[in-house]
C-alpha positions as CSV (number, residue, x, y, z in Angstrom):
1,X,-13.0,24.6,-31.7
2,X,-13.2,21.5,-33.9
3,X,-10.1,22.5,-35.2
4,X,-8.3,23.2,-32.3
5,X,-7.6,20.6,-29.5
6,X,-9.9,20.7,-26.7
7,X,-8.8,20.3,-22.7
8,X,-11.3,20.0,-20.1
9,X,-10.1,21.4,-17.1
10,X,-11.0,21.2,-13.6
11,X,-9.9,23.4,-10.8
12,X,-11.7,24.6,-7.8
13,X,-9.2,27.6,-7.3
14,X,-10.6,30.8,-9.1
15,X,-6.9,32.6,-9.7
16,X,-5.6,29.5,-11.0
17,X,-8.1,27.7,-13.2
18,X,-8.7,31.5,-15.0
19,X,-5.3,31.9,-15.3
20,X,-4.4,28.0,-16.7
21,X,-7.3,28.7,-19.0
22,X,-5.7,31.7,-20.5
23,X,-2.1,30.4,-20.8
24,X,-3.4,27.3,-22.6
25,X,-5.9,29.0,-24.8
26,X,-2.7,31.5,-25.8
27,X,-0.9,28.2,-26.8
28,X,-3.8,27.0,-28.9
29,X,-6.0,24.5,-27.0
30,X,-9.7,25.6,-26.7
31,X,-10.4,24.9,-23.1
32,X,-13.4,24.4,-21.5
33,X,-12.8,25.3,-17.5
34,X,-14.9,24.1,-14.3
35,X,-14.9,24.5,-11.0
36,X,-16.1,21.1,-9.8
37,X,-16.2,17.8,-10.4
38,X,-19.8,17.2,-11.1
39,X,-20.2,19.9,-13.4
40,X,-16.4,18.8,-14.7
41,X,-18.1,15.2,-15.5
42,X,-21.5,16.8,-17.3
43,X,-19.1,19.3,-19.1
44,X,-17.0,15.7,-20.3
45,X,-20.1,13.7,-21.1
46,X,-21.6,17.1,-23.2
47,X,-18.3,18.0,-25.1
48,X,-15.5,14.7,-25.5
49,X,-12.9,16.5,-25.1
50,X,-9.5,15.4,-26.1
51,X,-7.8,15.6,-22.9
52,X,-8.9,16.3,-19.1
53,X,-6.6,18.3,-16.8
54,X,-7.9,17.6,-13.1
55,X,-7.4,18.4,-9.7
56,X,-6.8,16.1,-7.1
57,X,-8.5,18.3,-4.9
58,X,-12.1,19.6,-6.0
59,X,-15.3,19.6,-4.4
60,X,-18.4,17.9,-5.2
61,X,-17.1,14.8,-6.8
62,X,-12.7,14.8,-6.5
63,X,-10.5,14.6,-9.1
64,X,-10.0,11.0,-8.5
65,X,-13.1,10.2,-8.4
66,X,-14.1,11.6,-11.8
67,X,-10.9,10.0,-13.2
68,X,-12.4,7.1,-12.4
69,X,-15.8,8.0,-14.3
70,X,-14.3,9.1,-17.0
71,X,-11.9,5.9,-17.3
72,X,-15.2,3.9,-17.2
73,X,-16.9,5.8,-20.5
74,X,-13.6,6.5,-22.4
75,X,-10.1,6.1,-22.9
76,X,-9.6,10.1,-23.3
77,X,-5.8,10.8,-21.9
78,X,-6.4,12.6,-18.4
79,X,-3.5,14.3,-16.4
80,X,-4.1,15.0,-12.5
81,X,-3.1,17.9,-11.0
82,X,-1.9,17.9,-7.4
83,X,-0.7,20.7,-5.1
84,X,1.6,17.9,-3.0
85,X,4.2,15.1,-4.2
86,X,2.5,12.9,-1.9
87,X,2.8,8.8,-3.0
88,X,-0.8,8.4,-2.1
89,X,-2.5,11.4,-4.3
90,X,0.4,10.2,-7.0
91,X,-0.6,6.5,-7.4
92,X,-4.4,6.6,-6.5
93,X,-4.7,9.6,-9.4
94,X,-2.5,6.8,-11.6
95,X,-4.5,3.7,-11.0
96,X,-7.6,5.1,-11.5
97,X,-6.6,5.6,-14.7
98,X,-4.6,9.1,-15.4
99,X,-1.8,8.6,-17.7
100,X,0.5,11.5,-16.0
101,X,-0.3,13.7,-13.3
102,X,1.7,17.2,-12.5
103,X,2.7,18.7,-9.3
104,X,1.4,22.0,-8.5
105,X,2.6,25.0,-8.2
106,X,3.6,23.9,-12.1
107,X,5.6,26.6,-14.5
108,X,2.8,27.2,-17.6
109,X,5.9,25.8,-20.0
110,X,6.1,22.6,-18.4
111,X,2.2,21.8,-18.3
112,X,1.8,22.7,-22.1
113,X,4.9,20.4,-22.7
114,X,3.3,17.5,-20.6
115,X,0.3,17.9,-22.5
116,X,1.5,18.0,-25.7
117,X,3.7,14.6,-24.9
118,X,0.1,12.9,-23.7
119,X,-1.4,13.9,-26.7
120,X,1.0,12.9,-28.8
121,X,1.5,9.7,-27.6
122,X,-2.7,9.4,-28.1
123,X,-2.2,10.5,-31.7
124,X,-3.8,13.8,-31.3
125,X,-2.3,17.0,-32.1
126,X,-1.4,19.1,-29.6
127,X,-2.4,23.0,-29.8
128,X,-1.5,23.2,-33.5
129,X,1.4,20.3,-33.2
130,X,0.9,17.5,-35.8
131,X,0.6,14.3,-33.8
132,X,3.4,12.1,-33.6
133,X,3.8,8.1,-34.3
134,X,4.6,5.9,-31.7
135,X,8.2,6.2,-30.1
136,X,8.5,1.6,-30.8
137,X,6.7,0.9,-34.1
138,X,7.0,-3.1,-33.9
139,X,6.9,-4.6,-37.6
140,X,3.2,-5.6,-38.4
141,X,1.8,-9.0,-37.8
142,X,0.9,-11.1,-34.8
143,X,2.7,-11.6,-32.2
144,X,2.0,-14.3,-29.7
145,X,3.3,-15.2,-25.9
146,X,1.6,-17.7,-24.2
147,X,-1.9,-17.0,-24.0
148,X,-1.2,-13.8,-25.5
149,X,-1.8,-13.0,-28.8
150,X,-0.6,-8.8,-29.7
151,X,-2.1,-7.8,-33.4
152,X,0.5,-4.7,-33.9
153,X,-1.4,-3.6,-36.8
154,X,-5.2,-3.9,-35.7
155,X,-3.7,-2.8,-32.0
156,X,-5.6,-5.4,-30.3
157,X,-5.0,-7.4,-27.8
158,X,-6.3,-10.9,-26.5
159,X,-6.0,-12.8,-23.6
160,X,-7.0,-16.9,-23.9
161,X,-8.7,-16.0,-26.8
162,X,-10.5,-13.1,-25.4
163,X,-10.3,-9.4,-25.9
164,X,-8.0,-7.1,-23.3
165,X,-9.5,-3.5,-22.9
166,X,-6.0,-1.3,-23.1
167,X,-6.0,2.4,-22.4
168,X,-3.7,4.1,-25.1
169,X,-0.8,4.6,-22.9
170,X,-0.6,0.5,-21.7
171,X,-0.6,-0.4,-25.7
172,X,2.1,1.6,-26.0
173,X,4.2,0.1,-23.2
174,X,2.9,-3.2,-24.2
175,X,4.2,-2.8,-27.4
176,X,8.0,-1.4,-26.0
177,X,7.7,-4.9,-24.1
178,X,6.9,-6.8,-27.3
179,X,9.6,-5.2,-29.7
180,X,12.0,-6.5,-27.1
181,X,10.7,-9.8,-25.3
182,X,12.9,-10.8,-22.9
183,X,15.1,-7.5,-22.4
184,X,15.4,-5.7,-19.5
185,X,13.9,-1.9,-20.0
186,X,14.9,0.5,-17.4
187,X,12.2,2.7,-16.0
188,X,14.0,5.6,-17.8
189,X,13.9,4.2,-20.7
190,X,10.0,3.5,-20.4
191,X,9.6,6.9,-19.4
192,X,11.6,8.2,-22.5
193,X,9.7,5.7,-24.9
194,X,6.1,5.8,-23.8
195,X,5.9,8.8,-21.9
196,X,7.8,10.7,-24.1
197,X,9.9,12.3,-21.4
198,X,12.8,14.5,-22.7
199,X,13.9,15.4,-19.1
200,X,13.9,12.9,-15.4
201,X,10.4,11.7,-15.1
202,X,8.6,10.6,-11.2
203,X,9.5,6.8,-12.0
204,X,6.4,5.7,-10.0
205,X,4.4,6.5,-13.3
206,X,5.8,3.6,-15.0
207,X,5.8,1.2,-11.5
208,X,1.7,1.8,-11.2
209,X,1.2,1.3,-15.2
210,X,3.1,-2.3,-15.0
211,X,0.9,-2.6,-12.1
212,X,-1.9,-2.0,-14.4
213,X,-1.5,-3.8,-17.3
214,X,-0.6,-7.1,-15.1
215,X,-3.6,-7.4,-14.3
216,X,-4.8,-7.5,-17.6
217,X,-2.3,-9.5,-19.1
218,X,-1.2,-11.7,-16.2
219,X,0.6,-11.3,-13.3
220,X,3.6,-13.4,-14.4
221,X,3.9,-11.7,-18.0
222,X,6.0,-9.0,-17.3
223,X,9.0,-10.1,-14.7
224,X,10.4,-7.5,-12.3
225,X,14.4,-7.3,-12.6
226,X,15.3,-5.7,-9.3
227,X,17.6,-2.9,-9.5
228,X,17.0,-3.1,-13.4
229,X,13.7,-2.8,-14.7
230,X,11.0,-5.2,-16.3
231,X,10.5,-7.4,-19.0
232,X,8.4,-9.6,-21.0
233,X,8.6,-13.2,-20.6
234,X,9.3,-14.2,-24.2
């Protein structure tokens, strides 16, 4: 297993987490499958895995729920898994923390491909795939707006002088921002960038991440260009 990269998944649903678990163990992950959220969060604290695959809907403690533990011990990428398109399961799975999330039924294909993107945009390799830099590699250095100071290099970020927690995937779009202050980027063009998305992406992902990373960086940071995209106030 160590060398291999390691999914947690949770599903409650017998047919489909045992067959998940086999597709993605025939790709080359080592998976560790279980059926609840509880004994998903014991089987997260006990192992560190390098990515968690959960289900919106599990019993015992949901999939949002443990998203939301897991965001508060690590920065681990996590996908959610939903059986509807619904806005609400997409964007309360996204702000408590996931980084993508996948609508089920899902073609076996598609998830590994989603997974791999995560992982490589997390720097990890993805069932035998060598990880991958960062789609916007900003020269080295410091970078400052306003209160906000970016080290590129260190991949740190501060606030008035103190430091901004940032999950892997809002450095990333932080950094797109950066390399470009005062450009408008599409949503597709996020997508591509930090998501990695080859193919039409749920544009929502992006919407809730801005969201996010406002909040940690100021509200009045990143500008909204309707019809356009966003930008950072240079």
């Amino acid at each position: 297993m160590a060398d291999q990269t390691h999914v947690l998944f949770v599903e409650d649903d017998d047919v489909i987490r045992e067959a998940t678990q086999l597709a993605l163990e025939r790709d080359g992950f080592a998976v560790t499958a279980m059926p609840d959220g509880l004994s998903g969060l014991e089987a997260f604290r006990a192992d560190r895995p390098d990515i968690a695959l959960l289900d919106v809907m599990v019993p015992g403690l949901d999939g949002v729920s443990l998203c939301r533990r897991i965001r508060d011990e690590s920065t681990v990428p996590v996908i959610m898994l939903s059986a509807r398109a619904d806005s609400i399961d997409v964007v309360l799975g996204l702000e408590a923390g996931a980084d993508d999330y996948v609508t089920k039924p899902f073609d076996g294909a598609v998830l590994v491909a989603r997974i791999r993107a995560v992982l490589r945009r997390f720097g990890h390799a993805g069932g035998g795939d060598r990880a991958e830099g960062s789609a916007s590699d900003p020269t080295g250095g410091l970078l400052t707006f306003g209160d906000l100071e970016i080290d590129t290099e260190g991949m740190e970020v501060r606030r008035a002088g103190q430091p901004v927690a940032l999950t892997p995937t809002e450095m990333r779009l932080l950094l797109e921002f950066s390399s470009a202050p005062g450009t408008v980027l599409s949503r597709d063009k996020l997508l591509e960038r930090v998501w990695d998305y080859g193919w039409g992406g749920d544009t929502r992902v992006v919407d809730v991440h801005v969201q996010r990373l406002r909040t940690k960086i100021g509200q009045d940071r990143i500008e909204t260009v309707r019809g356009f995209g966003y930008k950072l106030k240079a």
